[in-house]
C-alpha positions as CSV (number, residue, x, y, z in Angstrom):
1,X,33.2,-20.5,-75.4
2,X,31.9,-19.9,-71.8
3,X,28.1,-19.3,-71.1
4,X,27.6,-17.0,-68.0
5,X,23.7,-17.3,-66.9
6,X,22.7,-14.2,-64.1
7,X,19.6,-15.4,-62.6
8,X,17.8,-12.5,-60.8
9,X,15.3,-13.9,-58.4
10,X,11.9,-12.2,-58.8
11,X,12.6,-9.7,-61.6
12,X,9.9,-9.9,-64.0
13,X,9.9,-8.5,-67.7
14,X,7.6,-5.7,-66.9
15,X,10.0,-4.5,-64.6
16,X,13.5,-5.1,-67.3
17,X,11.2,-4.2,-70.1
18,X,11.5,-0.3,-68.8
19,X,14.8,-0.3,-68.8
20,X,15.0,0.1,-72.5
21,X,13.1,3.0,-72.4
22,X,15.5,4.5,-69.6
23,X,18.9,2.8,-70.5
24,X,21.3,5.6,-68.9
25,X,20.4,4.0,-65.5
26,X,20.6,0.8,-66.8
27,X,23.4,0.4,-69.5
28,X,24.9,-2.7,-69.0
29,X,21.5,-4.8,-68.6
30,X,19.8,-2.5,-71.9
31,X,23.3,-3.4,-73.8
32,X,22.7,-7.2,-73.0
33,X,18.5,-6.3,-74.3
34,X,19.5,-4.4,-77.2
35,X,22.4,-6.6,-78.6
36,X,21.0,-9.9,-78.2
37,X,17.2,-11.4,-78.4
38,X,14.9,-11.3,-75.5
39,X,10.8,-12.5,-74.6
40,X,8.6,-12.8,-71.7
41,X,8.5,-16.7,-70.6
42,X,5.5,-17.9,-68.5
43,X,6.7,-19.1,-64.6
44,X,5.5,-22.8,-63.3
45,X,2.2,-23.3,-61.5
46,X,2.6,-22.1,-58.7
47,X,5.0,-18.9,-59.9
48,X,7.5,-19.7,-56.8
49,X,10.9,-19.7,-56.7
50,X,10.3,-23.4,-55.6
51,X,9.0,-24.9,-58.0
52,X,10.4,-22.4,-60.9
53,X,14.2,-23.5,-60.0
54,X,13.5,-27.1,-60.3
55,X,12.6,-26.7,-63.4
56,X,15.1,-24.5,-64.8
57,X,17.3,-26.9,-63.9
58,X,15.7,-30.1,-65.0
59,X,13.7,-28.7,-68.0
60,X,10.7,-30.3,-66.4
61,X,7.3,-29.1,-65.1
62,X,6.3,-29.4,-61.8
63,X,3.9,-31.7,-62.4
64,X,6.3,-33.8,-64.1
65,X,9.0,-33.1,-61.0
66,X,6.5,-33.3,-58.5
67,X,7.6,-30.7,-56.3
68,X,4.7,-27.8,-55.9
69,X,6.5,-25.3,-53.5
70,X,9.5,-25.2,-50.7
71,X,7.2,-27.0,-48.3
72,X,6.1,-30.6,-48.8
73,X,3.3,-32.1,-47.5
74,X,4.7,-33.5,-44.7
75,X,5.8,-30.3,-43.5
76,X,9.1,-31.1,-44.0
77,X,11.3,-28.6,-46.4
78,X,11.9,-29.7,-50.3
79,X,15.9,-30.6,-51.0
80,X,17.6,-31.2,-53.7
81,X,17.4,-34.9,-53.4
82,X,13.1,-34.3,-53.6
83,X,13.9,-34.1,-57.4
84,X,17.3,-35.2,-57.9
85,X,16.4,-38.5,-60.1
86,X,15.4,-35.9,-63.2
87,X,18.8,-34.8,-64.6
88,X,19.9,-31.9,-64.5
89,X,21.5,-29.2,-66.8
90,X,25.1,-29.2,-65.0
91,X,24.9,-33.2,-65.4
92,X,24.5,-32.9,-68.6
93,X,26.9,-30.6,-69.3
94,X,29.2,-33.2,-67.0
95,X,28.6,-36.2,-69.4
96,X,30.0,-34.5,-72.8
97,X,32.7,-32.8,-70.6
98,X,32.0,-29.5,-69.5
99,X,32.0,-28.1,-66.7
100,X,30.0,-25.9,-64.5
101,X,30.3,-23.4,-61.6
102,X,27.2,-22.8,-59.4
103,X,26.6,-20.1,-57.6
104,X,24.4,-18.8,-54.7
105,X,22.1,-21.4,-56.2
106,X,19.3,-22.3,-54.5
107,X,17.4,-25.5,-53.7
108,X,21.1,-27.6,-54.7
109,X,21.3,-29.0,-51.2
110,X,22.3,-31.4,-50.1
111,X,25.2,-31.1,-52.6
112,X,26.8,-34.2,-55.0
113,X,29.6,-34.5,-57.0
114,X,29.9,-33.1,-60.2
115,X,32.2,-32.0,-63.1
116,X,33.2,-28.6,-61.8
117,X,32.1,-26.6,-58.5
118,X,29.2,-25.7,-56.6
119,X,28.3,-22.7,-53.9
120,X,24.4,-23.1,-52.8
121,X,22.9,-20.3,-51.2
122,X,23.1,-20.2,-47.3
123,X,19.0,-20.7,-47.1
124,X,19.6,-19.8,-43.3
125,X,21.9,-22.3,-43.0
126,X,24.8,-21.8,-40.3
127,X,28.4,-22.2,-41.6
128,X,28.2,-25.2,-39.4
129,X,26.0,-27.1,-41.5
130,X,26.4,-25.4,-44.8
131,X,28.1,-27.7,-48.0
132,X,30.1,-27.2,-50.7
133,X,31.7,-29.4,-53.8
134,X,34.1,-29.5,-53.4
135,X,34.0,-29.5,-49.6
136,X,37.5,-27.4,-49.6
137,X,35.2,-24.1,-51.2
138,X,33.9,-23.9,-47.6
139,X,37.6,-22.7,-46.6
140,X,37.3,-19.9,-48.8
141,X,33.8,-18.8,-47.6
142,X,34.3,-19.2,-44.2
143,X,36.8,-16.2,-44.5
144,X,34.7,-14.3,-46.5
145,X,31.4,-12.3,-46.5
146,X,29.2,-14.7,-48.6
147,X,27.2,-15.2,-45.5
148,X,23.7,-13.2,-45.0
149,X,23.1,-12.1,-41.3
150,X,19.7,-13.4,-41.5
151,X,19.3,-12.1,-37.9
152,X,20.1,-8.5,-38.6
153,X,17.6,-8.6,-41.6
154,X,15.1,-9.9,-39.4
155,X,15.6,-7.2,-36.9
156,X,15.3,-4.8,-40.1
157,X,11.7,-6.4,-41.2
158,X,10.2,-5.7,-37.3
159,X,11.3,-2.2,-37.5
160,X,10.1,-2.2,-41.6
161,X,13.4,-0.2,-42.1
162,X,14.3,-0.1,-45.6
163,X,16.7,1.5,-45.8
164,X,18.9,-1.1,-43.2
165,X,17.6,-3.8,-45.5
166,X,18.7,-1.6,-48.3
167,X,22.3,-1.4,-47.3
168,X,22.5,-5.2,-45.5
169,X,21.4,-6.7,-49.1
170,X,23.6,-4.5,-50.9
171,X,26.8,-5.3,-48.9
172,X,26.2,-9.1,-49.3
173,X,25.7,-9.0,-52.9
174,X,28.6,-6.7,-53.7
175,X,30.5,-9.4,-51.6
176,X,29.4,-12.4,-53.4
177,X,29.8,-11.0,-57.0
178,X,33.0,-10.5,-55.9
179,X,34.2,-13.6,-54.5
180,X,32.0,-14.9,-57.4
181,X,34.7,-13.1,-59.8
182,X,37.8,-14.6,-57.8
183,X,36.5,-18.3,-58.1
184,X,36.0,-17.7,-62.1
185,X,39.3,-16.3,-62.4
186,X,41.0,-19.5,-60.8
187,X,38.6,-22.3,-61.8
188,X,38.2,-23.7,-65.3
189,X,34.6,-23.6,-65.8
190,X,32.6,-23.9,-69.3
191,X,29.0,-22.9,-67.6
192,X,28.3,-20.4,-64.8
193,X,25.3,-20.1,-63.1
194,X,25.0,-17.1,-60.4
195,X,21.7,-16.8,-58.3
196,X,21.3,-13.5,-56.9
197,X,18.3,-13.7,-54.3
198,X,18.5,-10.2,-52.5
199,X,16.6,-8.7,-55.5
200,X,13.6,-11.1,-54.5
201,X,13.8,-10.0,-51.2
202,X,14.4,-6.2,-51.1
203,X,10.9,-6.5,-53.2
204,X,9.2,-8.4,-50.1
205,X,9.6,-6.3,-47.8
206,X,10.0,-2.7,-49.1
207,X,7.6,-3.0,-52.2
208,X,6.1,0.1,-52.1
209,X,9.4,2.4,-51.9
210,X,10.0,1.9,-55.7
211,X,12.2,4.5,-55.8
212,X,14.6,2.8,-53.4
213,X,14.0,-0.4,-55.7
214,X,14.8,1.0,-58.5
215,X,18.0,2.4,-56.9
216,X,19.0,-1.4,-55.8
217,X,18.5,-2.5,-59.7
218,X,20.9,0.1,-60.8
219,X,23.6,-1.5,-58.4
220,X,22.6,-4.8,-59.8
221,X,23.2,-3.5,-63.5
222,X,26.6,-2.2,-62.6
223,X,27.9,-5.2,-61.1
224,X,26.6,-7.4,-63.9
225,X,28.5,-4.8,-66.1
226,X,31.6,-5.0,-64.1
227,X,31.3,-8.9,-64.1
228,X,30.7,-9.0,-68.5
229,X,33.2,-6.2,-68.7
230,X,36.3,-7.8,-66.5
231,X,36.1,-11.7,-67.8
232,X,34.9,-10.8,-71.2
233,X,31.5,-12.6,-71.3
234,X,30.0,-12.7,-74.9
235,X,27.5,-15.4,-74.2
236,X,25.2,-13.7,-71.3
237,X,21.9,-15.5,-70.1
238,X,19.6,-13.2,-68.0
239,X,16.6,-15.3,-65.8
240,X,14.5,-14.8,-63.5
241,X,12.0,-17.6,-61.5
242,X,9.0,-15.4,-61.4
243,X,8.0,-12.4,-61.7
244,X,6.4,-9.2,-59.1
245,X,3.7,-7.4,-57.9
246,X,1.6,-5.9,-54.8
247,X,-0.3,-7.9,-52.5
248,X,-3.7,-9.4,-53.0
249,X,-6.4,-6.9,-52.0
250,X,-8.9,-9.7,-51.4
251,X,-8.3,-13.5,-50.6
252,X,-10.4,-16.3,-52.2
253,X,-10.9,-19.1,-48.7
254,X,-10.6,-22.0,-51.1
255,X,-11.6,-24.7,-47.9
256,X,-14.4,-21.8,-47.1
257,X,-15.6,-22.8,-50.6
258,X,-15.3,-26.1,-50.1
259,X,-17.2,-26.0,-47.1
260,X,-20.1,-24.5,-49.0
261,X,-20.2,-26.8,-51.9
262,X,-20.4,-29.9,-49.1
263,X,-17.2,-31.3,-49.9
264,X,-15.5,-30.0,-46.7
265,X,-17.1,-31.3,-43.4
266,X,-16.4,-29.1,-39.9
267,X,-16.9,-30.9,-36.8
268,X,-20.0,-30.3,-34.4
269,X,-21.9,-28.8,-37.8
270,X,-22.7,-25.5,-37.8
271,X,-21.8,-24.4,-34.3
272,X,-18.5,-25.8,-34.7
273,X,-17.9,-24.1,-38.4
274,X,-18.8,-20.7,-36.4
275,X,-16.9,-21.3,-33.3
276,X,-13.7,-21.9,-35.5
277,X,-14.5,-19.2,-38.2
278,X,-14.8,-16.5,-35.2
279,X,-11.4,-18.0,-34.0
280,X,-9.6,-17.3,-37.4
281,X,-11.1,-13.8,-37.7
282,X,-10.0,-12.9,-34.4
283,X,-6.6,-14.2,-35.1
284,X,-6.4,-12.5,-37.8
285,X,-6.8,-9.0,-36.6
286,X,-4.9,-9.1,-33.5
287,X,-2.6,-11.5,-33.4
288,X,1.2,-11.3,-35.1
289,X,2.1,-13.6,-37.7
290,X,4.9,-15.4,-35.7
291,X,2.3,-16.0,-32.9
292,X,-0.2,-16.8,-34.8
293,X,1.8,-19.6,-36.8
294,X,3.4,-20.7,-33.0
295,X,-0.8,-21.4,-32.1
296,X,-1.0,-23.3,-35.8
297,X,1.9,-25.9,-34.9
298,X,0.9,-26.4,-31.5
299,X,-2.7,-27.1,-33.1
300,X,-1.4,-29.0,-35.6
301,X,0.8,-31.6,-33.3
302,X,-2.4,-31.8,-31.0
303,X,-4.7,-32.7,-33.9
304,X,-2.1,-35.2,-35.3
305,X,-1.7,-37.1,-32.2
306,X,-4.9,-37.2,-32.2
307,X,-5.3,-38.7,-35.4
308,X,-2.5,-41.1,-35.0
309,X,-5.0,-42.8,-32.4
310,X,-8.2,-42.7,-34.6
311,X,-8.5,-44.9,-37.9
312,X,-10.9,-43.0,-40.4
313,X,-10.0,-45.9,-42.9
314,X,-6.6,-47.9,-43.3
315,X,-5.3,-46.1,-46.2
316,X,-6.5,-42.6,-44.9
317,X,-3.1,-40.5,-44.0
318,X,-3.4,-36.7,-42.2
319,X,-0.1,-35.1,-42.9
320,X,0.9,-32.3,-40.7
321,X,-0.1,-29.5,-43.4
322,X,-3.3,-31.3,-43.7
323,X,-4.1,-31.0,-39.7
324,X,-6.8,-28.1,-40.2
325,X,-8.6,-27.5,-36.9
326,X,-11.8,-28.3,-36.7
327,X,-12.3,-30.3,-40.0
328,X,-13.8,-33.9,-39.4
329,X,-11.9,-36.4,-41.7
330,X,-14.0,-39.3,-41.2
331,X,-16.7,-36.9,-44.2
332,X,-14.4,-34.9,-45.8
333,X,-14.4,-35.2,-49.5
334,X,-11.7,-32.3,-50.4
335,X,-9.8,-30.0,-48.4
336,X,-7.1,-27.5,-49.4
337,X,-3.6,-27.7,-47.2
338,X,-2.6,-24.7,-45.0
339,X,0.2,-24.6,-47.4
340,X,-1.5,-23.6,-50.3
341,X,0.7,-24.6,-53.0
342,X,-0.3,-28.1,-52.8
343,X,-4.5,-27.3,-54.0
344,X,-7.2,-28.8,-53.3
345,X,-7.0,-33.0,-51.7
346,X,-9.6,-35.0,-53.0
347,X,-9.8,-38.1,-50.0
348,X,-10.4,-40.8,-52.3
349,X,-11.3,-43.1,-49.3
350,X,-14.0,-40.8,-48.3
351,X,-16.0,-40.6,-51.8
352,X,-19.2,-42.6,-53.0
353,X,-18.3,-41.4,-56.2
354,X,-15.8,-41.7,-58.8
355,X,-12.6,-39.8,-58.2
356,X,-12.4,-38.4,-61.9
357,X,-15.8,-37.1,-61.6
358,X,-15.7,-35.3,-58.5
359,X,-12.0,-33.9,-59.4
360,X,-13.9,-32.7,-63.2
361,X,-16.8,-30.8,-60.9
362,X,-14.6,-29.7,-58.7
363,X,-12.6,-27.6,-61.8
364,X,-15.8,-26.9,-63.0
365,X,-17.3,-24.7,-60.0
């Protein structure tokens, strides 16, 4: 019997819980609730959609997968092939004979054979360099809508209109769980998997018009109704990666911290720790984002040439993510990445101490 799973990126249980309690906007997604068994699951560490995918599809951790967020520490972007040697659930399914159908999925790039078909997500991809398996499914898109104008929606974030993002999401999304319902009515499939990502980002960027939100989730339901309904689904999965909420009011500056408790080192001492502090603060107030992150990577490649030409020890490597102005490698203990996701780096070549005991006080403050 064929098992259809609807993942629903960033759609938390507090959110799905309410829709028992107001089922007439929601039928089809309280009928799935009410009929079957349901329970809050805990994300991965960090609660991202990279690492919370991996996992889903490998049944692993992500300390066990070893992939912490989309970014690795070489500032380089995490594929498919970063965690491709744990099996996953579509191979699995291969070796006893089934076959799958993926779906907007994310992170399944670059693509390898398997028994049945697979559709990744565009991930701002051009058609150019986007894959399918089997390759001939890129025909079928290519004279389709499957494809996000990533440029339009960014045009819709700088003006913060909603309500563009609104209808742009919706558009694509009716599109793809159409063509989603062609390719299931000509493929023979056992497993489906169908990644819907627009509900993660209508969230991002218009989080505080709930109303609007909560008008998006009822399009959602109907089209997982229409999708049940039309192919007569009795097995029906739900997901979701992680789950949602407002913005941080205040920020906890972990290599602030670490600056404090002596384990971080700036350069120049205490002039150079206020010099670079007043930098950031300044940045932070006036300058945009996309400028600001512009300054970073210039900053960053200056830094690393720099440290390409120094040898703090033999084994000592700064990756890009790890080029933090201002800090002075040859005396710092422990530093946390501009990519957060990663924690805190303990610089084993630096320490006079043993590694385990210095990571143990390190939890322990």
């Amino acid at each position: 019997m064929k098992l259809l799973v609807i993942g629903l990126d960033g759609t938390p249980w507090s959110l799905l819980g309410t829709i028992l309690s107001s089922n007439s906007d929601f039928p089809h997604i309280s009928n799935i609730i009410t009929n079957g068994v349901y329970g809050i699951l805990k994300s991965t560490i960090p609660c991202n959609t990279c690492p919370a995918l991996p996992s889903l599809y490998t049944g692993k951790n992500s300390g066990n997968i070893g992939v912490f967020d989309f970014i690795k520490p070489d500032g380089s972007l995490v594929t498919f092939n970063d965690f491709r040697k744990h099996k996953v659930i579509w191979q699995w399914l291969g070796d006893y004979g089934y076959s799958s159908i993926l779906f907007g999925t994310r992170l399944t790039e670059p693509v390898y054979p398997l028994e049945g078909f697979l559709i990744p997500d565009d991930n701002f991809n051009t058609k150019t360099g986007y894959q399918t398996y089997p390759e001939d499914l890129k025909n079928i898109l290519e004279s389709s809508d499957f494809f996000l104008d990533y440029g339009f929606l960014e045009q819709q974030k700088r003006k913060k209109d909603c309500h563009g993002i609104y209808r742009l999401l919706l558009k694509n999304m009716r599109d793809r769980f159409r063509l989603f319902s062609n390719l299931i009515t000509t493929k023979k499939f056992d497993f489906a998997l169908v990644w819907v990502g627009h509900t993660d980002v209508l969230q991002h960027q218009c989080w505080d018009n709930k109303e609007l939100i909560k008008k998006f989730f009822t399009e959602v339901d109907s089209l997982i109704g229409d999708l049940v309904k039309e192919h007569k689904f009795k097995n029906v999965f739900v997901i979701s990666d992680h789950g949602f909420g407002a913005a941080a009011e205040y920020n906890f500056h972990l290599n602030e911290w670490l600056y404090k408790e002596g384990y971080l080192k700036m350069k120049w001492g205490l002039v150079g720790r206020y010099v670079y502090v007043a930098g950031y603060r300044i940045a932070e107030s006036i300058i945009p984002d996309s400028v600001k992150k512009k300054i970073l990577n210039i900053l960053r490649n200056v830094v690393g040439n720099q440290n390409r030409n120094k040898s703090f020890s033999k084994d000592l490597v700064i990756t890009p993510l790890d080029n933090i102005p201002g800090v002075d490698w040859s005396k710092t203990i422990a530093h946390v990445t501009t990519d957060k996701c990663w924690g805190i780096r303990i610089i084993k070549e630096n320490l006079n101490r043993d590694y385990e005991e210095v990571r143990e006080e390190i939890i322990q403050k």
